[in-house]
C-alpha positions in Angstrom: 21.4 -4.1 -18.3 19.9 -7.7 -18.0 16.2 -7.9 -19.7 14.5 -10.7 -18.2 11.7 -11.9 -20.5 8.4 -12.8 -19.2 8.9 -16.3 -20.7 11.3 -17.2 -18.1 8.9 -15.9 -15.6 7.6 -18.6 -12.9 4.7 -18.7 -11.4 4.0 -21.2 -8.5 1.7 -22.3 -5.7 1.7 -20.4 -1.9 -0.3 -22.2 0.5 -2.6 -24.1 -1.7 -3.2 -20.9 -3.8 -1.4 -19.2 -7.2 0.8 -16.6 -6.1 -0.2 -14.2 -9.2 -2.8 -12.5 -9.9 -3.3 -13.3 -13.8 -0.8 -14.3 -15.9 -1.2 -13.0 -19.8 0.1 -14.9 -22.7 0.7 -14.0 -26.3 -2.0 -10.8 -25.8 -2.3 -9.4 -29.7 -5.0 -6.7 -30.7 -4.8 -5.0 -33.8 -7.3 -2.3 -34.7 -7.5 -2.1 -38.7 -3.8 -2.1 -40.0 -2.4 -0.9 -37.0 -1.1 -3.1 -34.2 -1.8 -1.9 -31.1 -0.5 -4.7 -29.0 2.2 -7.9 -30.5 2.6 -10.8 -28.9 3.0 -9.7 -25.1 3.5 -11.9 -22.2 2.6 -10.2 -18.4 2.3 -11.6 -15.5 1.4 -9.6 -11.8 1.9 -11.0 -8.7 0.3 -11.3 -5.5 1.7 -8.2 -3.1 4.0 -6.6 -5.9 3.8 -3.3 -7.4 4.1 -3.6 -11.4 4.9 -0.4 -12.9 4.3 -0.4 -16.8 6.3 2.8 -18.5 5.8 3.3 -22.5 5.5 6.2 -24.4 2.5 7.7 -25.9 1.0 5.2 -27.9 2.7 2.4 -26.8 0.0 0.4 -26.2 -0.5 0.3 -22.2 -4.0 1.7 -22.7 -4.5 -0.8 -25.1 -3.0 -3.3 -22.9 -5.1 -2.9 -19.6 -8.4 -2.7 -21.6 -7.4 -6.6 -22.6 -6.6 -7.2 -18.7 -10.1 -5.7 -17.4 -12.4 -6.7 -20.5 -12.8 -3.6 -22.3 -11.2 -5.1 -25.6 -10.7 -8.8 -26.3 -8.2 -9.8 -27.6 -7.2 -11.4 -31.1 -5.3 -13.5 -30.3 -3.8 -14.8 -26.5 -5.6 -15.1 -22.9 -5.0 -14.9 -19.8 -5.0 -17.5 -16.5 -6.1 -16.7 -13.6 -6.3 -19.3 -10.4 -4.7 -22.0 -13.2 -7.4 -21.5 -15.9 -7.6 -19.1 -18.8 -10.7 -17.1 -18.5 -12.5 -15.0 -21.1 -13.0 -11.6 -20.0 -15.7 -9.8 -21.6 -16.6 -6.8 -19.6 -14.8 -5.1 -16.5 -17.8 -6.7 -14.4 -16.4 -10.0 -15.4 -12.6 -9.0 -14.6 -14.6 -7.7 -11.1 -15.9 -11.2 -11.0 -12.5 -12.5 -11.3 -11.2 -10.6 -8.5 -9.4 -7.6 -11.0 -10.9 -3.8 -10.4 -9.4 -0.5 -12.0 -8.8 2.6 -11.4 -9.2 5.3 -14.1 -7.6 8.2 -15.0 -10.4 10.1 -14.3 -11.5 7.8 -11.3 -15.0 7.5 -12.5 -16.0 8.9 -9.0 -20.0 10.7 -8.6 -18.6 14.3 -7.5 -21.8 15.0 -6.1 -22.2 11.8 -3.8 -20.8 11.1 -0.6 -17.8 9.0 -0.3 -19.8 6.3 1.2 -22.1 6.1 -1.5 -19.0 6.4 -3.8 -17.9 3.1 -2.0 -21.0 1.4 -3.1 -21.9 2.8 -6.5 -23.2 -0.3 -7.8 -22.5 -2.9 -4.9 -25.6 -1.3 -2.6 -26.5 -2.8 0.4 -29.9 -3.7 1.0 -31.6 -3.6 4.7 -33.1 -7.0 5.7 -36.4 -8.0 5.4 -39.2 -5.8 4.3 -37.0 -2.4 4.0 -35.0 -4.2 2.0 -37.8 -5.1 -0.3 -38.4 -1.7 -0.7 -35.5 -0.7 -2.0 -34.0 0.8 1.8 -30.5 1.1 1.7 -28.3 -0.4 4.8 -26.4 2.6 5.5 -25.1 1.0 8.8 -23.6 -2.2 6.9 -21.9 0.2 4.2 -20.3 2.6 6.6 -19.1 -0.5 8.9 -17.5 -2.0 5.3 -16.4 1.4 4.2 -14.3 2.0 7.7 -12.6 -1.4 7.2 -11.7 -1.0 3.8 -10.0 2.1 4.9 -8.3 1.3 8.2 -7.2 -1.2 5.9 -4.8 1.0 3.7 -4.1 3.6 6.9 -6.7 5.8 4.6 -7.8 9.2 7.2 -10.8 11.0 5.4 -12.3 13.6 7.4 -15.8 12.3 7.2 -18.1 9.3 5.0 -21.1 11.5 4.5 -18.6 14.3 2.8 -19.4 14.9 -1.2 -16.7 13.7 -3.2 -16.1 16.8 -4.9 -14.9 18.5 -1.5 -12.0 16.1 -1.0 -9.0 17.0 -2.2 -7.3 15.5 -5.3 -4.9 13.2 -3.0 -8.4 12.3 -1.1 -10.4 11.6 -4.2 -7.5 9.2 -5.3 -7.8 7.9 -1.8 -11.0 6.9 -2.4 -11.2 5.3 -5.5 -8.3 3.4 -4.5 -10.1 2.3 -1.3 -12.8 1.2 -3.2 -11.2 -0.8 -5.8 -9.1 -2.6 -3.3 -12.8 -3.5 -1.2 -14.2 -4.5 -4.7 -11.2 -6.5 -5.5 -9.8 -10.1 -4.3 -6.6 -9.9 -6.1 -5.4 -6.9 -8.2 -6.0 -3.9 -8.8 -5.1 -1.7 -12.2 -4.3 2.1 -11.6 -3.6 4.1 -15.1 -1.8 7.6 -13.6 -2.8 8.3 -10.1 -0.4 10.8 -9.3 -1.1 12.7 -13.1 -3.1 15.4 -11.6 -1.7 15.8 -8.0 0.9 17.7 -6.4 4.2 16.8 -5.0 2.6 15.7 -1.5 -0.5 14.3 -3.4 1.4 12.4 -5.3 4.0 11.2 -2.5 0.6 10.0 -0.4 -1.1 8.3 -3.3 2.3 6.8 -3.9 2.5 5.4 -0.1 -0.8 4.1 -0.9 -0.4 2.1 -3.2 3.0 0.3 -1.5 0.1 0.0 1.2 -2.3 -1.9 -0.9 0.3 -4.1 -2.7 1.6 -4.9 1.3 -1.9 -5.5 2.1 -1.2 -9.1 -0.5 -2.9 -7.5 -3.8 -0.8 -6.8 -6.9 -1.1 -3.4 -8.4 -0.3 -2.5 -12.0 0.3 1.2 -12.2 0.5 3.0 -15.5 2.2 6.3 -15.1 4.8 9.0 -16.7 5.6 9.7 -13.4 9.1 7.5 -13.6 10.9 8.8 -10.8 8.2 8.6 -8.2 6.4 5.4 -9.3 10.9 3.2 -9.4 10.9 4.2 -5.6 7.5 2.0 -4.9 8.0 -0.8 -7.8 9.1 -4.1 -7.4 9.3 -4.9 -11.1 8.9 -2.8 -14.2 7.6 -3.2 -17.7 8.5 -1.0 -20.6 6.1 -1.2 -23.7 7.4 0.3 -27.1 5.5 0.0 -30.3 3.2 -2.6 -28.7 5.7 -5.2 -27.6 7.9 -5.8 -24.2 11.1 -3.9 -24.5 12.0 -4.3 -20.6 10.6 -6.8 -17.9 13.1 -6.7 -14.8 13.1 -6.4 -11.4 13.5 -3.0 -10.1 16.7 -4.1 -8.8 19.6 -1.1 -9.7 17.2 0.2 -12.4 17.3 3.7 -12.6 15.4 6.5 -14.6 17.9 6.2 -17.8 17.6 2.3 -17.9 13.3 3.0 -18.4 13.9 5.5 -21.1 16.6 4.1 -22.8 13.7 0.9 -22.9 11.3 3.4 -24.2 13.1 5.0 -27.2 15.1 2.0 -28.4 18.4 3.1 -27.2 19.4 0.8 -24.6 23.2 0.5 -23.8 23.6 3.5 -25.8 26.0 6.1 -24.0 23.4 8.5 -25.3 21.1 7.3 -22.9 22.6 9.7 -20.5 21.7 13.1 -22.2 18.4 11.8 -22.8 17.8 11.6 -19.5 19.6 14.9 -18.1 
């Protein structure tokens, strides 16, 4: 199995405009004597789907908090359109085009997907109404649609509470609105964790969608099987440091876990796996 380290990585120019979406460098965070992340090197790419595998505690949590400006870290940065940029909140990773979307898709249950869409991001009416706080509901619903013709996204109305969508709808949703909040990538940490088989296959098409649609989408997930048939390149983290960055090539199943538990090119690997 060929490792490809993210130091030979290139990253270059297509049509006047970087064709990654952030490129980390030496990312380190340490939280008392414990560190959390070493040294790692990641970069995502415009319209490719980066799956990042690692055990429990390996540090992806850790990792993505650095990438959307939850943590900073101690040591490292990352570029983004050819500069490194300090990133000290997720509004400023919003700022610089990067949205996620949680575990727990930080969705109001009780509002309707359109207002979902725009938690935050309103849309005022012109003029007076708009000085008193009147909300274009016309404008939002005309942005919502787009956003979800965009990604082939069926929903079987806007005005519809959250909370009576379906678990494969609510993911729908939250990926919808990070991709209409986001000009370059998007983050996903498990999307198909608490979905069925056909959730989980629908979510899965949706995110090929979205990274076909010219965004790059890092998705953190257990889910190996499902997630290596979408991938284009995959990252295994292991106490904190890159233990695999390849293209998704022949990987297979065994190549990720051998990555994850330190055994790779061990005949072993096998019964691990069975």
């Amino acid at each position: 199995m060929t490792v490809i380290t993210p130091q030979t990585e290139s990253a270059g120019v297509v049509g006047g405009e970087q064709d990654y979406v952030f490129r980390a460098t030496g990312l380190t965070k340490t939280f008392g004597h414990v560190k959390a992340i070493t040294d790692v090197d990641l970069t995502l790419r415009r319209g490719e789907v980066l799956a990042l595998f690692g055990d429990n505690g390996a540090g992806k949590s850790t990792l993505t908090k650095m990438l959307c400006g939850v943590y900073t870290p101690d040591a490292g940065g990352v570029e983004i359109d050819g500069r490194v940029v300090a990133m000290r909140s997720t509004r400023d990773a919003e700022a610089h085009g990067i949205t996620v979307v949680h575990q727990d898709l930080a969705l109001a249950p009780h509002l309707t997907v359109l207002e979902n869409m725009f938690l935050g991001h309103e849309i005022k009416a012109k003029g007076i109404l708009g000085g008193l706080g009147v909300l274009s509901r016309r404008a939002m619903a005309e942005k919502t649609n787009a956003a979800l013709h965009k990604l082939s996204i069926k929903l079987p109305s806007l005005s519809v509470a959250v909370q009576d969508l379906s678990g494969g709808q609510r993911q729908a949703v939250a990926v919808a609105r990070a991709s209409m909040w986001s000009r370059s990538g998007i983050l996903m940490d498990e999307p198909t964790a608490a979905l069925g088989t056909i959730q989980s296959d629908i979510v899965c098409k949706l995110i090929r969608t979205t990274a076909d649609s010219g965004a790059g989408v890092m998705v953190i997930s257990h889910d190996i099987p499902r997630i290596l048939e979408i991938a284009d390149r995959v990252v295994v983290l292991r106490h904190g440091s890159i233990a695999l960055n390849q293209p998704i090539g022949n990987l297979t199943r065994s190549d990720v876990v051998a990555a994850m538990v330190g055994l790779a090119g061990d005949p072993a690997d096998e019964e691990l796996t069975k």
